[in-house]
C-alpha positions in Angstrom: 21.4 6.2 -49.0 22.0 6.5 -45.4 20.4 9.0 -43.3 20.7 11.1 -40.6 18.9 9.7 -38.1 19.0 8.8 -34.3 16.7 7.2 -31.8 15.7 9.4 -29.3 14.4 8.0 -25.6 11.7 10.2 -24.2 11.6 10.0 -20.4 9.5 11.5 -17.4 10.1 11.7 -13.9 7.9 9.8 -11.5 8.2 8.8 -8.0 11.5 9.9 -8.0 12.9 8.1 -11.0 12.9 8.1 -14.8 10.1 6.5 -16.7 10.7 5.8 -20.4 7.6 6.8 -22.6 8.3 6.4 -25.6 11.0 6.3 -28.1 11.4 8.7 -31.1 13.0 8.2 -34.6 14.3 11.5 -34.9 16.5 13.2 -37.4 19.8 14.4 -36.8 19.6 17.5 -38.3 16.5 19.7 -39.0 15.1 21.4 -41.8 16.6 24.9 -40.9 20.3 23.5 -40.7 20.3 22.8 -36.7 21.1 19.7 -35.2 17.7 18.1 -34.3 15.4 19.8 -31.7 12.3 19.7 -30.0 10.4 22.9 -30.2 7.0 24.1 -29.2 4.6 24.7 -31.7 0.3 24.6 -32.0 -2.2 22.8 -34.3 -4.2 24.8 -36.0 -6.9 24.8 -33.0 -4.4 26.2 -30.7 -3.7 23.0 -28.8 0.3 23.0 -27.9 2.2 20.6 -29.9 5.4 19.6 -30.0 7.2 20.3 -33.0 10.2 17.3 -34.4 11.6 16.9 -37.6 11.3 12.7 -38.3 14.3 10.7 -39.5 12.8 10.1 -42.8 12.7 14.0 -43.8 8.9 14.5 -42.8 7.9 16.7 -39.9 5.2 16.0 -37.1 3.8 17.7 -34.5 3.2 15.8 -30.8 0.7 15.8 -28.4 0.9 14.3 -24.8 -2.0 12.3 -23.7 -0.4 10.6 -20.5 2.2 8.4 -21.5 0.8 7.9 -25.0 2.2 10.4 -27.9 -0.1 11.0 -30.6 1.7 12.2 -34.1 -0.2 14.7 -36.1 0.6 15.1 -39.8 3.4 18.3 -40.5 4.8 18.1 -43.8 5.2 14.4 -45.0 5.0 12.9 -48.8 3.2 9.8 -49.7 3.7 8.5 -53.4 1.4 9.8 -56.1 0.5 8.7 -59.8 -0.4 12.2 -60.5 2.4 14.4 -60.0 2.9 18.3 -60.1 3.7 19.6 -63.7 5.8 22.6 -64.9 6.7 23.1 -68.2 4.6 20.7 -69.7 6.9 17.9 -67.7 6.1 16.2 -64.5 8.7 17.8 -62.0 11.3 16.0 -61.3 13.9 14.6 -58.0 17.1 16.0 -57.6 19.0 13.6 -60.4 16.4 14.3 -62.7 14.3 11.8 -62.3 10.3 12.4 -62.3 8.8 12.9 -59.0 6.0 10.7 -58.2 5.2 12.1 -55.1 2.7 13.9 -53.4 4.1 16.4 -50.8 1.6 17.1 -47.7 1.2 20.0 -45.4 -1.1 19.1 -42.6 -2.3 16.4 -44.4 -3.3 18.4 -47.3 -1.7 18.0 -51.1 0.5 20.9 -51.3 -0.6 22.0 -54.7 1.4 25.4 -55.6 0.8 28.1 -58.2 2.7 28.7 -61.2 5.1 31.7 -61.8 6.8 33.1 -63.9 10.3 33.8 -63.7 13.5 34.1 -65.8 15.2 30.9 -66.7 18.5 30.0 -64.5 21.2 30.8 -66.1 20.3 32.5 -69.0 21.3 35.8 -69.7 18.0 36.9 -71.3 14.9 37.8 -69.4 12.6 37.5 -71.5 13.3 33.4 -71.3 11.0 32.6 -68.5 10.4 29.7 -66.7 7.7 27.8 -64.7 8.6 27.6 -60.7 6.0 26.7 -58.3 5.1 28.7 -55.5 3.0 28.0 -52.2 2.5 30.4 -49.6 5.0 32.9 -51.1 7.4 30.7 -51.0 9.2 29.9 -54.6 11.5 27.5 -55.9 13.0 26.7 -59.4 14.0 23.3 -59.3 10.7 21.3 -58.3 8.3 20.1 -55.7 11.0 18.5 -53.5 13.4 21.8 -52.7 9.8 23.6 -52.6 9.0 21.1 -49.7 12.8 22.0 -48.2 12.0 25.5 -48.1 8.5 25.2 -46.5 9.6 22.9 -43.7 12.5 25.5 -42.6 10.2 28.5 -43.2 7.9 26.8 -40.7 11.0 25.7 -38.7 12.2 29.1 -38.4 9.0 31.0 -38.1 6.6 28.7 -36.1 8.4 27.4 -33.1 7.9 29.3 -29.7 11.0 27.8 -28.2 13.3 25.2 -29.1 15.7 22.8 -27.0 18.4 20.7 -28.5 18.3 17.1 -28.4 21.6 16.3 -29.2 25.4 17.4 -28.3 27.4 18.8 -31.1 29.7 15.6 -31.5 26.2 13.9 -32.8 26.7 15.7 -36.1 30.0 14.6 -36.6 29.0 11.2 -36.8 28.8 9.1 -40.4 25.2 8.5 -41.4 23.7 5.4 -41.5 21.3 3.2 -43.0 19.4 2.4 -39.8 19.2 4.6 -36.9 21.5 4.9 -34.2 20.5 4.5 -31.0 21.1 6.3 -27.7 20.3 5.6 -24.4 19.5 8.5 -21.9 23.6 8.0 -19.7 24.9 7.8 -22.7 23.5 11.3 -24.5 24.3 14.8 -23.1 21.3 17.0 -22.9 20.9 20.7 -23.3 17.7 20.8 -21.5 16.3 18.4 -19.8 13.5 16.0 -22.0 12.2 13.8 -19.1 11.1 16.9 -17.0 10.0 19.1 -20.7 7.5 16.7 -21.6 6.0 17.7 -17.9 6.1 20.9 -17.8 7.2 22.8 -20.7 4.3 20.9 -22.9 1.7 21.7 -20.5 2.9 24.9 -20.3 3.7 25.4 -16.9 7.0 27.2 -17.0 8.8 29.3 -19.2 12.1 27.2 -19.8 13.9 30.1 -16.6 11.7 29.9 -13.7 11.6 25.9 -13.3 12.7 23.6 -11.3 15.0 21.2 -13.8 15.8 17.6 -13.4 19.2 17.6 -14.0 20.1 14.6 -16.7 23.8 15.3 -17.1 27.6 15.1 -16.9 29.5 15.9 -13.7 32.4 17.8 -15.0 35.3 17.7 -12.5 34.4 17.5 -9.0 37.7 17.4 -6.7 37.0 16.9 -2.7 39.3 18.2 -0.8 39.5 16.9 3.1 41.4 19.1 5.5 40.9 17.3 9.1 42.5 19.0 12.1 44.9 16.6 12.7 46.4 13.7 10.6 42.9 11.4 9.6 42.7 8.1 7.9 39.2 9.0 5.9 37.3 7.3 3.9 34.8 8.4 1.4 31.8 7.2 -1.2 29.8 9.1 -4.0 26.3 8.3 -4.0 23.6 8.9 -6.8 20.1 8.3 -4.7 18.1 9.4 -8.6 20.6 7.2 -10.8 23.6 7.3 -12.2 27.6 6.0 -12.5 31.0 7.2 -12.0 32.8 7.9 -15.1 36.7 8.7 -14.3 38.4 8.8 -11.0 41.3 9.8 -9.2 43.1 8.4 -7.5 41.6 4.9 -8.2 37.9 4.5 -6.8 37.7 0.7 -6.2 34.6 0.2 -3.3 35.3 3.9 -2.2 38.5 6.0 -1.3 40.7 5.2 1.9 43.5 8.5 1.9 45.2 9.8 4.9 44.6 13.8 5.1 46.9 16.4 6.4 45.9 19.7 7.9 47.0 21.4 4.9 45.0 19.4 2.8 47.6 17.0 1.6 46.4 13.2 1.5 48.2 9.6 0.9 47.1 6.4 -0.7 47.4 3.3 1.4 50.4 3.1 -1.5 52.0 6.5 0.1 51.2 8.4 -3.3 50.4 12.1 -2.5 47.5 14.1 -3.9 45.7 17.2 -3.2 42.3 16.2 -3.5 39.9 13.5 -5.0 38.5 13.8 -8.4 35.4 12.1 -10.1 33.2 12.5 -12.9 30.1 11.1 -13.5 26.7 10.7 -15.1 23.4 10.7 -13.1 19.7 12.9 -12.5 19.2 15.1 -9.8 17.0 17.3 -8.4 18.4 21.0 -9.4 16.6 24.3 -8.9 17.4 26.2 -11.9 15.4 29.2 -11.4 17.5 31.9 -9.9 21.1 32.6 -10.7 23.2 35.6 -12.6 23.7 36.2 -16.5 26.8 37.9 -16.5 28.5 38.8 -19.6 31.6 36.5 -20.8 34.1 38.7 -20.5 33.2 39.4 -16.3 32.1 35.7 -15.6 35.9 35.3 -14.0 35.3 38.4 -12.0 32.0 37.1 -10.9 33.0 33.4 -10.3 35.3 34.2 -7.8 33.6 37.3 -5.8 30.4 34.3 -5.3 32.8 31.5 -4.4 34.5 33.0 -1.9 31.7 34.7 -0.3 30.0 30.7 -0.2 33.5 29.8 1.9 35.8 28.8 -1.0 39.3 30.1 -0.1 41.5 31.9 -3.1 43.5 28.5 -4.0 40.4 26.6 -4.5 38.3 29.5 -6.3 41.2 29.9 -8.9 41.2 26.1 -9.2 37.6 26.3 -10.0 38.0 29.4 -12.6 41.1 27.6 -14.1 38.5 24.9 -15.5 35.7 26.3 -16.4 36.9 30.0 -17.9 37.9 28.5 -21.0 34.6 27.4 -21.6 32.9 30.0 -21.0 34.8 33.8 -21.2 33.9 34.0 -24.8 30.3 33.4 -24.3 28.7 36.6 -24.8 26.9 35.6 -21.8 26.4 32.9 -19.4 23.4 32.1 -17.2 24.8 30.7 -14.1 23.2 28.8 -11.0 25.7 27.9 -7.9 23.7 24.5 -5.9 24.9 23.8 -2.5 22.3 22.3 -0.6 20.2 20.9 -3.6 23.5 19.3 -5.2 24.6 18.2 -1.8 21.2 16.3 -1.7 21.0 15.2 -4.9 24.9 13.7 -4.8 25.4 12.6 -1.2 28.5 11.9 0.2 29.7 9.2 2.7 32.7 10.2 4.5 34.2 9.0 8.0 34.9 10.3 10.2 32.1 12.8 9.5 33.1 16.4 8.5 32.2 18.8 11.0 32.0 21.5 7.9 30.9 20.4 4.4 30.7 22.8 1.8 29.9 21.7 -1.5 29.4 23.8 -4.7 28.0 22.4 -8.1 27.5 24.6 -10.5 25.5 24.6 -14.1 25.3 27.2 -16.5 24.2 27.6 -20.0 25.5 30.2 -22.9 22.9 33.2 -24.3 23.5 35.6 -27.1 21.2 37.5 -25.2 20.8 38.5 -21.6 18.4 36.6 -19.8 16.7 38.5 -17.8 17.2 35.6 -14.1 16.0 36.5 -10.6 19.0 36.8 -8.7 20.6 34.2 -6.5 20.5 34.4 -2.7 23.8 32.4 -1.4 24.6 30.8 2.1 28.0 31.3 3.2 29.8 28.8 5.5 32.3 28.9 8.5 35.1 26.6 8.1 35.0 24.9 11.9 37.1 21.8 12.7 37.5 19.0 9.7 36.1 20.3 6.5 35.7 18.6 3.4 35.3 21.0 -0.1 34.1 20.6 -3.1 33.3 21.9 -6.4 32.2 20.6 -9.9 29.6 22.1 -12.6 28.6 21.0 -15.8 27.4 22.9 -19.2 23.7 22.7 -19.6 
């Protein structure tokens, strides 16, 4: 029977680049329904712990010692010839067949009392039946959906905070016998595991006030050159902490070579006209998450443009900006938003001659919230457009 499994690359930052610690089995979907997640938890000494829920339907807990994890015992099963009986009948599986298997909690034989309750489907109560219970929790078809329901109890009630590991198309995929594998460019992250098994396990931030390392998708970044006279410019994309271009247009070859306009217009050496150059790509970077605005869905158009203007954007190329991202976001009920200028500008250099004499750059990541996040507030720069200036925008969805 396949499963639903993928292998998960655990990575850290150091010396300004990604180490790889260790790589993780992991399930594909966790006890409480969610695609797989990391969460924090505790052993029973207080000691933080990563919680995970393992491919094979058992659940561990992780501690950091360096680059070496240690797994500690959650809820796993082990085979048994002695197995739990109700009814005068060993339980049994699913299909009905007996259960020879001990179920563990923390290492421990999960060994549940016996209750009384009216048998399914009957329409007498006074035809009772054996269920086990453990730790008020009850079940009436066995050890193994008593096991379910103890792993998303603790799923749902034991976790301090939880970050995804996987993008929703990962559920959509068939299972498999064997586990998938999926390196760290080719995975989209909603938080960022390199720079959480840092901080967030050693407790050092909250999962708001921190300074992320950005492992992610650039969504849509268009350049747009306007020189002060007609300008044969060329211009490169750099990734100093790693990463690739994914799409680009017009064609990217060993860099762009356009003519610009005044107005912003440019020409291919082919004569083809374009307003602007677009790439996306896949890299790290260094981003300071820790200020921005939670706005609510339905006024994140309002506040989208009041902020990119103020940074230097003019009307055409705020709207061109809202155009994209709105869709994704207006029905959030809310979205936590950073704008990066100088950090993304950093992070993603560009090489452009002849050099702009104004560069304003605007990158900017965001995450949904049910809730509102309670965010420092932002302080922006604003910028003077003076002689050629290049512009640019992108985000992506964290």
């Amino acid at each position: 029977m396949g499963k639903y499994m993928a292998k998960t690359d655990v990575y850290r930052m150091e010396s300004g680049s990604l180490k790889k610690i260790d790589t993780l089995e992991l399930a594909r979907l966790s006890p409480d329904g969610r695609l797989g997640y990391i969460g924090l938890s505790a052993l029973p000494d207080g000691t933080k712990a990563w919680y995970v829920n393992w491919y094979d339907d058992q659940d561990y807990l992780l501690t950091l010692d360096g680059d070496t994890f240690t797994k500690h015992p959650l809820f796993t099963k082990e085979p048994t010839d002695d197995p739990i009986m109700l009814n005068g009948e060993p339980t049994q599986k699913l299909g009905g067949e007996t259960d020879y298997t001990d179920y563990l909690y923390m290492g421990e034989r999960m060994v549940p009392n016996i209750v009384m309750k009216p048998e399914p489907y009957s329409e007498s109560d006074e035809l009772t039946y054996e269920t086990p219970e453990w730790h008020g929790i009850n079940s009436y078809f066995g050890m193994w959906e008593l096991f379910g329901f103890a792993r998303a109890e603790y799923a749902n009630s034991n976790i301090e905070t939880s970050y995804d590991l996987f993008s929703d198309w990962l559920g959509d995929l068939p299972s498999y016998a064997d586990p998938q594998h999926f390196d760290v460019t080719d995975r989209e992250f909603a938080h960022k595991i390199a720079y959480m098994v840092d901080d967030f396990y050693n407790g050092r931030s909250n999962g708001v006030e921190h300074n992320y390392w950005f492992l992610g998708a650039y969504a849509k970044p268009v350049i747009y050159l306007y020189p002060e006279e007609q300008t044969d410019i060329s211009a490169q994309v750099n990734f100093p902490f790693g990463g690739e271009l994914t799409c680009t247009y017009p064609d990217y070859g060993d860099g762009w070579s356009v003519t610009a306009m005044p107005d912003g217009t440019l020409y291919d050496m082919n004569g083809d006209e374009y307003y602007c150059l677009y790439w996306e790509g896949k890299g790290a970077a260094d981003f300071d998450m820790s200020k921005g605005f939670c706005v609510a869905g339905t006024d994140t158009a309002k506040l989208l443009r009041e902020k990119l203007m103020y940074i230097g954007l003019t009307a055409r190329e705020a709207n061109e900006f809202i155009i994209y991202w709105l869709p994704k976001m207006q029905d959030n009920p809310y979205n936590v938003i950073t704008l990066h200028t100088a950090d993304y500008a950093a992070s993603v250099p560009l090489d452009v001659s002849p050099i702009p004499d104004t560069q304003i750059r605007v990158f900017m990541t965001y995450y949904a919230s049910d809730t509102p996040v309670d965010i420092p507030e932002q302080t922006l720069p604003h910028y003077e457009r003076n002689g050629f200036t290049l512009v640019e925008w992108g985000g992506s969805e964290e």
